[in-house]
C-alpha positions as CSV (number, residue, x, y, z in Angstrom):
1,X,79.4,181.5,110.2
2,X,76.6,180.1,112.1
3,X,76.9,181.1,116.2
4,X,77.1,178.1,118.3
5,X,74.0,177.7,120.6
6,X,74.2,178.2,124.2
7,X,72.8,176.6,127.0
8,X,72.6,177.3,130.8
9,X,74.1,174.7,132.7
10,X,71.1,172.8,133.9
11,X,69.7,172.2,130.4
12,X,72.8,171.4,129.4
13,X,73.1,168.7,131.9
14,X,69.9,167.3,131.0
15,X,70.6,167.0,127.3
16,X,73.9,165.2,128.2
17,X,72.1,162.6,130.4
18,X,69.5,162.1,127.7
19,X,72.4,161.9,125.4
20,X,73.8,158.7,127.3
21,X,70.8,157.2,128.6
22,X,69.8,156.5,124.8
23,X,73.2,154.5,124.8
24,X,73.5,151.0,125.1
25,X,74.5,149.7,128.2
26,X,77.9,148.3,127.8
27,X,78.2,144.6,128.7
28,X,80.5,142.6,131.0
29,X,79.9,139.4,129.0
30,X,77.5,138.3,126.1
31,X,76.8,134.8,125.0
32,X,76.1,134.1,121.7
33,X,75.5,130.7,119.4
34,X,73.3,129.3,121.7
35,X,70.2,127.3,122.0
36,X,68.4,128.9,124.6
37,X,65.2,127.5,126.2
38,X,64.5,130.6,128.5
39,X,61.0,129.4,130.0
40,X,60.0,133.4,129.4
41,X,56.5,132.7,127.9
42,X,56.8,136.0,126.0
43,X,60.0,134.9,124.6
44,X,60.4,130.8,124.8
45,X,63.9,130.9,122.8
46,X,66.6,133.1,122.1
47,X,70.5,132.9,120.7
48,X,72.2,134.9,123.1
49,X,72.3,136.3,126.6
50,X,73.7,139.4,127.4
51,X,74.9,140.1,131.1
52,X,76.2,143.5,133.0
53,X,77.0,143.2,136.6
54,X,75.0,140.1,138.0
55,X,71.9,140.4,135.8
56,X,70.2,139.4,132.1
57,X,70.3,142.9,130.7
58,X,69.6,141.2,127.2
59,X,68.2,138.1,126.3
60,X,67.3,137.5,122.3
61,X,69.7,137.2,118.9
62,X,73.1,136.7,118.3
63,X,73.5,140.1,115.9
64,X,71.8,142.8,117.9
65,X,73.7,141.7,120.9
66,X,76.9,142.4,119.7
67,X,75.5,146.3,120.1
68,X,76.5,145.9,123.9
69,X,79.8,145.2,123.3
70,X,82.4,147.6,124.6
71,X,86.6,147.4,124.8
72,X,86.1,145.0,127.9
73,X,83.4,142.6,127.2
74,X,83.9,139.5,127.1
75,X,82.4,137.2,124.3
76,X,81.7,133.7,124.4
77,X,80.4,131.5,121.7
78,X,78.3,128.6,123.2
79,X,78.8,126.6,119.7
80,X,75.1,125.8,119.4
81,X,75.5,124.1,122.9
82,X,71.5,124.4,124.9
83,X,71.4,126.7,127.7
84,X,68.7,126.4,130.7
85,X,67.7,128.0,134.1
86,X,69.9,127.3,136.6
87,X,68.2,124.9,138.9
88,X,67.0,125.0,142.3
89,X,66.8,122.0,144.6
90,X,63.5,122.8,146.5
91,X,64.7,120.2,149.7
92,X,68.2,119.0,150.6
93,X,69.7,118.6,153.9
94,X,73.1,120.8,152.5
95,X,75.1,120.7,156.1
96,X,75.1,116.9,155.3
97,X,77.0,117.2,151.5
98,X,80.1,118.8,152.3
99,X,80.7,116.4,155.4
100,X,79.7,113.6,153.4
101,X,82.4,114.9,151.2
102,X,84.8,115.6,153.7
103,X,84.4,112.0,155.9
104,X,83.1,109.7,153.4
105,X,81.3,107.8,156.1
106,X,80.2,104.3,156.4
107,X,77.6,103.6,153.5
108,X,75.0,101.3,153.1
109,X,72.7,103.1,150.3
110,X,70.3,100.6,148.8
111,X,72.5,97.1,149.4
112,X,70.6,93.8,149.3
113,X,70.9,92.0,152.5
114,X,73.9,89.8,151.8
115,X,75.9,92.9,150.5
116,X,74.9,94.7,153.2
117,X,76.2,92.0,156.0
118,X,80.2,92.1,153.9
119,X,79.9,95.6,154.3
120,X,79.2,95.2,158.2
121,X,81.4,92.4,158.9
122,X,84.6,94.1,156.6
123,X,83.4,96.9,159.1
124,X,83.3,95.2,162.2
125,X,86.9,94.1,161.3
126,X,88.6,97.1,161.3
127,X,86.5,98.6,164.4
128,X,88.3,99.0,168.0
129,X,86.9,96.9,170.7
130,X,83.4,97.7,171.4
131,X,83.1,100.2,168.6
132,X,79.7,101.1,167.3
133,X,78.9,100.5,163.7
134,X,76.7,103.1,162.3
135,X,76.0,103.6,158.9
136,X,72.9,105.0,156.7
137,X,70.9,104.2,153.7
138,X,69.4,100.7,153.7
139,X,66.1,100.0,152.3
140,X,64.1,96.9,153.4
141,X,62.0,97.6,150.8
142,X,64.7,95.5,148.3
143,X,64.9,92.4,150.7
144,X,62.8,89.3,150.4
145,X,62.1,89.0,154.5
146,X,61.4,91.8,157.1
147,X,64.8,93.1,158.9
148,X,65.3,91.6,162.0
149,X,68.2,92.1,164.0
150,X,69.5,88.5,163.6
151,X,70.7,89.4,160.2
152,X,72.6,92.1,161.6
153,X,73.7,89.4,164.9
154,X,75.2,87.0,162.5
155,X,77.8,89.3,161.0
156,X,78.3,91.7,164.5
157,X,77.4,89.4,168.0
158,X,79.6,91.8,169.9
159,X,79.8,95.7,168.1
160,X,76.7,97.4,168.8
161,X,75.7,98.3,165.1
162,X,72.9,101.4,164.5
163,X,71.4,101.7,160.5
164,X,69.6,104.3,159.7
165,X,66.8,103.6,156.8
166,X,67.8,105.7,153.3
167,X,64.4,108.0,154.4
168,X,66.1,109.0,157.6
169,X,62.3,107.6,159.6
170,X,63.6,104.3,161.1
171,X,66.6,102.5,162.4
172,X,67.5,98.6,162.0
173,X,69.7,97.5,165.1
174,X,71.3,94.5,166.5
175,X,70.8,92.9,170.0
176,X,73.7,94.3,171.3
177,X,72.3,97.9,170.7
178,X,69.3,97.2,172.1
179,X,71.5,95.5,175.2
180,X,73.2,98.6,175.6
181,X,70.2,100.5,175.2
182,X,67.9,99.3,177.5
183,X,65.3,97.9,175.6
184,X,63.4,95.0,176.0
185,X,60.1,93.7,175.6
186,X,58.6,95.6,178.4
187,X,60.0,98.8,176.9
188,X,56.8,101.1,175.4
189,X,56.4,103.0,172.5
190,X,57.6,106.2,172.9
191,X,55.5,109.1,172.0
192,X,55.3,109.1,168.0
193,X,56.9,106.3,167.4
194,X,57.0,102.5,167.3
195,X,59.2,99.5,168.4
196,X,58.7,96.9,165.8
197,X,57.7,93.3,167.6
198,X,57.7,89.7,166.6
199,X,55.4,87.3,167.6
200,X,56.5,87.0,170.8
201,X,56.5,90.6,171.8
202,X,60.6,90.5,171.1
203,X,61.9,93.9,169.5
204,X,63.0,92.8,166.2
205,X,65.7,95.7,165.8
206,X,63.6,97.8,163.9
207,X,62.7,101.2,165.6
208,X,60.1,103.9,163.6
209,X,60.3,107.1,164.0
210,X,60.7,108.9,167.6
211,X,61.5,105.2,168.6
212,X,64.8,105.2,167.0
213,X,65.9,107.9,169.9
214,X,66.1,105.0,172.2
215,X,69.4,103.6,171.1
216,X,70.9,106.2,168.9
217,X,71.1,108.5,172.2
218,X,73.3,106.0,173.1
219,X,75.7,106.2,170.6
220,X,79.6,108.0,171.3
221,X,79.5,111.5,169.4
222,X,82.0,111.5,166.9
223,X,84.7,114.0,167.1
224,X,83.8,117.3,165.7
225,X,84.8,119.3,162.9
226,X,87.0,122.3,163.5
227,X,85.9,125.3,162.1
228,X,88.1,125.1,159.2
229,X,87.2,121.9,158.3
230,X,83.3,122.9,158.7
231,X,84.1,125.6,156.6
232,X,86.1,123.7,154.0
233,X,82.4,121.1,154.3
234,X,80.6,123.9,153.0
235,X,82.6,125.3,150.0
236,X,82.7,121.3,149.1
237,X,79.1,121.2,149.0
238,X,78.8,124.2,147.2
239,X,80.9,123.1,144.7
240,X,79.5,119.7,144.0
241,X,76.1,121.5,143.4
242,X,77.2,123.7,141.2
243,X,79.0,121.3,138.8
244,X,75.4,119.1,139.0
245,X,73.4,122.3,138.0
246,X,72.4,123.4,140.6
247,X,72.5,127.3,141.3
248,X,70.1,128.0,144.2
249,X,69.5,125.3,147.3
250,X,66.9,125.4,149.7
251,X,68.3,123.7,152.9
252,X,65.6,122.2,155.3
253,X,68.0,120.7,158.0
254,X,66.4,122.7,161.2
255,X,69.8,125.4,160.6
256,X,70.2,126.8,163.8
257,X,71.7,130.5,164.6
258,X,75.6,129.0,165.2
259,X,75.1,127.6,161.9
260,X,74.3,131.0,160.4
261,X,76.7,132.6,161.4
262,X,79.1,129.6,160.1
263,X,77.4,130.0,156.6
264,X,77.8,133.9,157.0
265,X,81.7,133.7,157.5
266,X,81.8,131.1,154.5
267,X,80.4,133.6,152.0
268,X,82.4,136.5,153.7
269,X,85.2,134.2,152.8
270,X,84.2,133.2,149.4
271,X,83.9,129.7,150.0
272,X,80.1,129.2,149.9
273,X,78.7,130.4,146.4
274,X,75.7,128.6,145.2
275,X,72.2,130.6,146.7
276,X,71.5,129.3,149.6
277,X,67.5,129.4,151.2
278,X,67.7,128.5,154.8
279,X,65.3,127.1,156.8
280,X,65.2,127.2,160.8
281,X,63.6,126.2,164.0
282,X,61.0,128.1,165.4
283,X,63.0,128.9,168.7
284,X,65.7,130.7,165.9
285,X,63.2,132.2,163.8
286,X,62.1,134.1,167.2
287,X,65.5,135.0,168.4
288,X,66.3,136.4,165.2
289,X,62.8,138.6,164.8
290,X,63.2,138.7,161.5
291,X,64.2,137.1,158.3
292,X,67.5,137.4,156.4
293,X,66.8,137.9,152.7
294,X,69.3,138.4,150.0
295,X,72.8,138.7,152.1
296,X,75.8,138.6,149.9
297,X,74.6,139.5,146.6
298,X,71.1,137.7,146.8
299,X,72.6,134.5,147.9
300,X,71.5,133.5,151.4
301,X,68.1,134.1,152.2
302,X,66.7,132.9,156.1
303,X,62.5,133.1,156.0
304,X,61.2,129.4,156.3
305,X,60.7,127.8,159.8
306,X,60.8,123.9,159.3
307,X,58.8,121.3,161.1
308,X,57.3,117.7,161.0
309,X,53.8,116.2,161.9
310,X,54.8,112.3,161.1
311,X,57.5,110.2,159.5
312,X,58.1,108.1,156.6
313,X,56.2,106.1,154.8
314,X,58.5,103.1,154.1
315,X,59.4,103.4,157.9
316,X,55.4,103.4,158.5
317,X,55.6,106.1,160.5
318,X,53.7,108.4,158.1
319,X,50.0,109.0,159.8
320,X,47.7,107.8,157.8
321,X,43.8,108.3,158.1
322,X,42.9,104.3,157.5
323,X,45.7,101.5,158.6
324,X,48.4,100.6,157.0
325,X,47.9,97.6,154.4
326,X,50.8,95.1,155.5
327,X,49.8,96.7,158.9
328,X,46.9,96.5,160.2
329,X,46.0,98.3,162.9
330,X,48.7,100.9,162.2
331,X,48.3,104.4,161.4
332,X,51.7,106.1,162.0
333,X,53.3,108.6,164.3
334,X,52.0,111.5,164.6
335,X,54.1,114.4,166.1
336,X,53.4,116.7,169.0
337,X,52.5,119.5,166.7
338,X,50.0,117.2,164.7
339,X,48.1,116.5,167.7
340,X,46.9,120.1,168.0
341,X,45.6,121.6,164.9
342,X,44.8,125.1,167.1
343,X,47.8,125.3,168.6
344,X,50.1,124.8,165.2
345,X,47.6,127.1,163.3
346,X,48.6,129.6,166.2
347,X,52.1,128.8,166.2
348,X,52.2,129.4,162.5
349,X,50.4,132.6,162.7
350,X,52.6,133.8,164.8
351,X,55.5,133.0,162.8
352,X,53.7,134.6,159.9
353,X,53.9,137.9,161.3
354,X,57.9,137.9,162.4
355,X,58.0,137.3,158.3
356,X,58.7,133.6,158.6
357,X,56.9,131.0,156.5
358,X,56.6,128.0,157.6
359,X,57.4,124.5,156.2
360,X,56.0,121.2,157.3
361,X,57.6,117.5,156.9
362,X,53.9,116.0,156.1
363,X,54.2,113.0,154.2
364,X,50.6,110.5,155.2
365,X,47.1,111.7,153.9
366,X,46.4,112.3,157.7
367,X,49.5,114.0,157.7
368,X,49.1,116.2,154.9
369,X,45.2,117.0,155.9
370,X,46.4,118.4,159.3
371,X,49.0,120.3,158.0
372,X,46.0,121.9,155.6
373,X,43.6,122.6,158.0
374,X,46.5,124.3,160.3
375,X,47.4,126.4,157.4
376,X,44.4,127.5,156.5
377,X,43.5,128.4,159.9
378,X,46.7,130.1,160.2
379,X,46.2,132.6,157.5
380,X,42.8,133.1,159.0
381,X,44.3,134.0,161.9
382,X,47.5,136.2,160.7
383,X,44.9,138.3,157.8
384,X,47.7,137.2,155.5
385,X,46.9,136.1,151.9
386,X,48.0,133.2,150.1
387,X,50.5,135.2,148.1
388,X,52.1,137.2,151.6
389,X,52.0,133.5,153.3
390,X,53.5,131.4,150.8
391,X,53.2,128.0,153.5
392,X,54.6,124.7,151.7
393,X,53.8,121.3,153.0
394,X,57.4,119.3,152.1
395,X,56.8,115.9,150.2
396,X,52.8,115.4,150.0
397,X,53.6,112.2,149.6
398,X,49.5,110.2,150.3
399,X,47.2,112.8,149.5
400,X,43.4,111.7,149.9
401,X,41.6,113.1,146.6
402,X,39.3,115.5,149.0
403,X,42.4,117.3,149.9
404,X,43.8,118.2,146.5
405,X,42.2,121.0,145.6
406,X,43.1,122.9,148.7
407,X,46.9,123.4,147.0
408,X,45.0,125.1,143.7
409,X,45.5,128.5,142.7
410,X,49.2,128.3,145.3
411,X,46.9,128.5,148.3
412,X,49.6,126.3,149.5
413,X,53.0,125.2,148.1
414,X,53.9,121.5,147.4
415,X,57.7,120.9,147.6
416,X,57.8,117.2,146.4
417,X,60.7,114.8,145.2
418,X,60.2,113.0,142.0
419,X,62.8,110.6,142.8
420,X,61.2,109.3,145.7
421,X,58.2,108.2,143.8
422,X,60.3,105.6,141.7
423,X,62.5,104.4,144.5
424,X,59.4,104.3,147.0
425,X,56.8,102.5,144.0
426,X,58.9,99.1,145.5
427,X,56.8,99.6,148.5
428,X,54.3,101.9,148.4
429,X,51.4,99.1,146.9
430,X,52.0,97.1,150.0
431,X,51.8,100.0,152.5
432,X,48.5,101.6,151.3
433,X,47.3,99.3,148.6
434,X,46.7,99.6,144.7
435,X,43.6,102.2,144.9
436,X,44.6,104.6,147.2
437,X,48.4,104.7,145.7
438,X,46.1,105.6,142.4
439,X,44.2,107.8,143.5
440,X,46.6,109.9,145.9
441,X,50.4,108.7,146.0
442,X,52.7,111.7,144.5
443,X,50.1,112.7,142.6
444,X,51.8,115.6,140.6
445,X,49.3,115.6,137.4
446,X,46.5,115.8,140.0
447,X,47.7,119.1,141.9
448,X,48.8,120.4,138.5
449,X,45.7,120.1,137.1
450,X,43.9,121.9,140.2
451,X,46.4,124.7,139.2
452,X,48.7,124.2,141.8
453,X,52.4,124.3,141.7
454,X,55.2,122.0,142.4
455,X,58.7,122.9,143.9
456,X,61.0,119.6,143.3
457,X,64.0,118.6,145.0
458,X,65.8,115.7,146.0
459,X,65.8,115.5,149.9
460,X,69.4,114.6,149.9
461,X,70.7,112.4,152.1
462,X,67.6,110.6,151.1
463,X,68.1,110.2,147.1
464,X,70.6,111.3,145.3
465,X,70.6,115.7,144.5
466,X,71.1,115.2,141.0
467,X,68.5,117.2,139.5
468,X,68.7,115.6,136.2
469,X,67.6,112.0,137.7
470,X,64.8,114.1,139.6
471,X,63.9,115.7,135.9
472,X,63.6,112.0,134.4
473,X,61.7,111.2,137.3
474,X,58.8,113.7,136.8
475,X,58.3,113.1,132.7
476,X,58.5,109.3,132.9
477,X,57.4,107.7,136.3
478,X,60.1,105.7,136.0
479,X,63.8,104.3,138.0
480,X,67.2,105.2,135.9
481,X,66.7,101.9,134.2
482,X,63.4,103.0,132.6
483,X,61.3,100.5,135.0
484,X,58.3,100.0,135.1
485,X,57.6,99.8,131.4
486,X,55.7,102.8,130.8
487,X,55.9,104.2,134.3
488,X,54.5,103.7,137.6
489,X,50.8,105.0,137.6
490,X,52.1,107.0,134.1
491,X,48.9,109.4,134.8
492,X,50.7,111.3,137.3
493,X,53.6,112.3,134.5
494,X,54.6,116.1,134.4
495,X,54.9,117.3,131.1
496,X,58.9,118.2,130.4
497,X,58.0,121.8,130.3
498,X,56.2,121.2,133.3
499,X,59.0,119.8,135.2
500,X,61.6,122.1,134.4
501,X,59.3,125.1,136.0
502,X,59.2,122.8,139.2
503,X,63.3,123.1,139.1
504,X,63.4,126.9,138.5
505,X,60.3,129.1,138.1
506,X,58.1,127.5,140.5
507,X,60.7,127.2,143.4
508,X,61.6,130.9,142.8
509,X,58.2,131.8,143.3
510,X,57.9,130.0,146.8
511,X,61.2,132.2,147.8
512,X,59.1,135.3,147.2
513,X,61.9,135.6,144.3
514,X,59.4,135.3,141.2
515,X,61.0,138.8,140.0
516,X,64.5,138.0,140.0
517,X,64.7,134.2,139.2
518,X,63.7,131.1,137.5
519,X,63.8,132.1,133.8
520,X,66.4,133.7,131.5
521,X,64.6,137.6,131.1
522,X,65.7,141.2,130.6
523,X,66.4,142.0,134.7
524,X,66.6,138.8,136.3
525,X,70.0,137.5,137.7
526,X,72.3,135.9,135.4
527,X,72.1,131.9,136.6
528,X,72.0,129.3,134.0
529,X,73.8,126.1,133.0
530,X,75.0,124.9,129.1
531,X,74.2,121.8,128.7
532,X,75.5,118.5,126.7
533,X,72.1,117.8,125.1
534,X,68.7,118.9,123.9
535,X,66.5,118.4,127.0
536,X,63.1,119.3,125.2
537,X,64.3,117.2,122.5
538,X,66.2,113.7,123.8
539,X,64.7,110.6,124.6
540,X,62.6,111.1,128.0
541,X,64.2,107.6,128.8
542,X,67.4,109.2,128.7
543,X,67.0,112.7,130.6
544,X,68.6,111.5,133.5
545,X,72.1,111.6,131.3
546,X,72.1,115.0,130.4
547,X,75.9,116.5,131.4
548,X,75.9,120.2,132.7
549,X,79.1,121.8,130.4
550,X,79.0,125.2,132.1
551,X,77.1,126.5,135.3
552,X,77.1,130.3,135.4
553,X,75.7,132.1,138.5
554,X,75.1,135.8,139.0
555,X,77.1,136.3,135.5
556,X,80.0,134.6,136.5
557,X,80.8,131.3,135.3
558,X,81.3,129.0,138.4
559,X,81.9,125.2,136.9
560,X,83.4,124.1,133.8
561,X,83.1,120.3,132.6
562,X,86.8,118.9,132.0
């Protein structure tokens, strides 16, 4: 009989923990019978994902993930369904969903004229004497004359009535607004921004940028939400972004430190689930000394600062360095931190070295080269590299050519909508002209080609957060009903492999989170959506119709399609 052999404890301990580290790691659920598109370049496709805790710990075939099964994973079989990313929306104003949700407010979203004044006057109807009539969304852009505020007289003589434009950079107002406001013909411009005259000098109701402040300062606040009921706001707009896709948001709504704590006691409740990147004003940023990253199981992050050198350009308040087309003599507003490149390199410098990045509302070609040059000076400053600085300018919307290469090689970051370039092509022609929309309106193929990267979103309130219209958007140049033929300058198109990195691995890699998200890998966490049809594969006139079945986030599967 052959004597057992003996070991002393610690070499016995060590042979048992080689013993078990050779084993595989059980799983808590593995997904098989898929069609996966994991936008891993080592690994483009697989059949299954396997996940333990919050995180990919396999990612290839059906068969040989089965060998992480144990008595208490679960298995489900995707039925040759195509799985994606989760998605990130790279600019929303989130606060705004849930109480959009909540309220359902007066809505005026992209009504012709005469659509617009039923709504108003079936408004005006039910109001209390005096009330004010506010409502957002209208675009000029779809009527055959300029607003002026007699179209909004003839349905309202009496009700003050306030309309903010769908870009959130102008208001339309009637004459008893401006009555009740003050202003008049001897009123000035304020500081970055414009009151809108007619021939006569006359306000004609419509108020650009800073100007809008003159009257909506004037309007009754409405009565505010409890706490439960801002609470209840948020888990709604959680919700409805995860059921469109969506798995990580980055908010850009100036979230100030009440508001944090809000969103802290919403995830401590379980209401708030989708990843949430916050952004901040500067005078937070500094009372908090440093940034929040990764709270509640990697989902709220607060590192970005958010400001604004100009305005819109529908509203023609974006700055512009030669005059507006339809014009002339025009140029924009630009705001106080635009009129001191020194001082807002400094500014960002500073923020730079608390941790905070910073990100800048720049939408004009004067815009957008100030922005630059205050960047780049700012990294001069701080010693920081592009890579520790990660600065984004939000929407690079009129680029002049010269300033295009200065985002290659992520230098700097361009967060940019897609949608907005086929809602905005209505107008954009008659604000800056035919050659210089060519040569520098959303010009995505151009900053791709320099080696730059794109982070898209939506810039919800201002288009619709649906990620799938923004995805149809980016590979066709064209509105939801396929217009124009062929797309709006079609040169600009992002491939579809293209786009889909500016939804999930490009967006994770301006959140400093290029480790952890954006493709389906071994390691990373476990968001991604199932999906009702082939999105590589379907007509790219029909992307914007893609269903999301099943959104899964952190492992855990947090929407089901009915």
């Amino acid at each position: 009989m052959t004597k057992a052999a003996s070991f002393p404890p610690a070499i016995l301990f060590i042979i048992l923990l080689a013993f078990f580290s050779c084993q595989q790691k059980q799983a808590d659920s593995i997904f098989v019978n898929a069609k996966i598109y994991t936008l891993d370049e080592l690994q483009p496709t697989a059949t299954a994902l396997v996940v333990s805790g919050d995180r990919f710990i396999y990612v290839g075939d059906s068969e040989e993930a089965m060998n992480y099964a144990g008595p208490q994973t679960q298995l489900i079989d995707l039925e040759g369904k195509v799985v994606i990313p989760g998605l990130t929306e790279s600019h929303m104003h989130f606060d705004g969903l849930g109480r959009t949700l909540l309220s359902a407010p007066l809505d005026v979203y992209w009504l012709e004229l005469e659509v617009l004044q039923e709504v108003l006057a079936e408004a005006v109807s039910q109001a209390d004497e005096g009330e004010w009539i506010v409502a957002r969304g209208y675009n000029d852009a779809l009527w055959e004359e300029a607003p002026h505020r007699r179209a909004l007289d003839a349905v309202s003589p009496d009700h003050p009535v306030v309309l903010r434009r769908y870009c959130g950079h102008a208001h339309f107002v009637n004459s008893r607004a401006l009555e009740l406001a003050g202003v008049t013909a001897a009123t000035p411009d304020p500081d970055a921004g414009t009151i809108v005259r007619d021939e006569r000098g006359e306000a004609t109701g419509v108020l650009v940028s800073a100007a809008g402040a003159l009257v909506t300062t004037h309007i009754p606040p409405a009565p505010a939400l409890s706490r439960d009921e801002e609470l209840k706001a948020l888990g709604l707009g959680s919700d409805a972004l995860l059921a469109a896709g969506i798995t990580t948001v980055h908010d850009l709504s100036t979230t100030h430190l009440d508001d944090i704590e809000l969103r802290r006691e919403a995830y401590e409740q379980g209401l708030l689930k989708v990843r949430l990147m916050d952004a901040v004003s500067k005078e937070a940023a500094r009372a908090l000394g440093e940034p929040l990253i990764g709270l509640y199981g990697d989902r709220y992050t607060v590192r970005w600062v958010k400001e604004f050198v100009d305005g819109s350009l529908g509203g023609r308040g974006a700055a512009l360095l030669e005059p507006y087309k339809d014009m002339p003599g025009e140029t924009g507003a630009l705001r106080a931190l635009g009129q001191d490149v020194d001082a807002y390199a400094r500014q960002v410098a500073d923020l730079l070295a608390l941790g905070f990045s910073t990100r800048t509302h720049s939408i004009g070609d004067k815009g957008n080269r100030i922005t630059l040059d205050a960047f780049e000076k700012a990294m001069e400053i701080s010693g920081k590299s592009p890579a520790e600085s990660r600065l984004v300018v939000e929407h690079a919307q009129i680029l002049h050519p010269a300033d295009i290469p200065r985002f290659a090689d992520r230098r700097v970051i361009a967060s940019m909508q897609p949608v907005h370039a086929t809602e905005d092509m209505l107008f954009v022609e008659d604000r800056i002209g035919h050659d210089r929309a060519r040569q520098g309106a959303y010009a995505w193929r151009n900053i791709l080609d320099q080696q730059g990267i794109i982070a898209a979103g939506s810039d919800y309130w201002v288009s619709p957060y649906n990620p799938f219209y923004g995805l149809h958007a980016a590979v066709t140049r064209q509105d939801r009903a396929n217009n124009p033929p062929g797309g709006w300058f079609p040169e600009q198109r992002m491939t579809r492999q293209e786009a889909l990195k500016a939804y999930t691995i490009w967006p994770a890699y301006l959140e400093f989170s290029e480790q952890d998200k954006g493709s389906i890998k071994g390691g990373y966490l476990a968001d991604f959506l199932v999906i009702d049809q082939d999105y590589f594969l379907v007509p790219s006139t029909e992307i914007h119709q893609i269903q999301v079945l099943r959104t899964v986030l952190g492992g855990q599967t947090v929407y089901m399609a009915e």
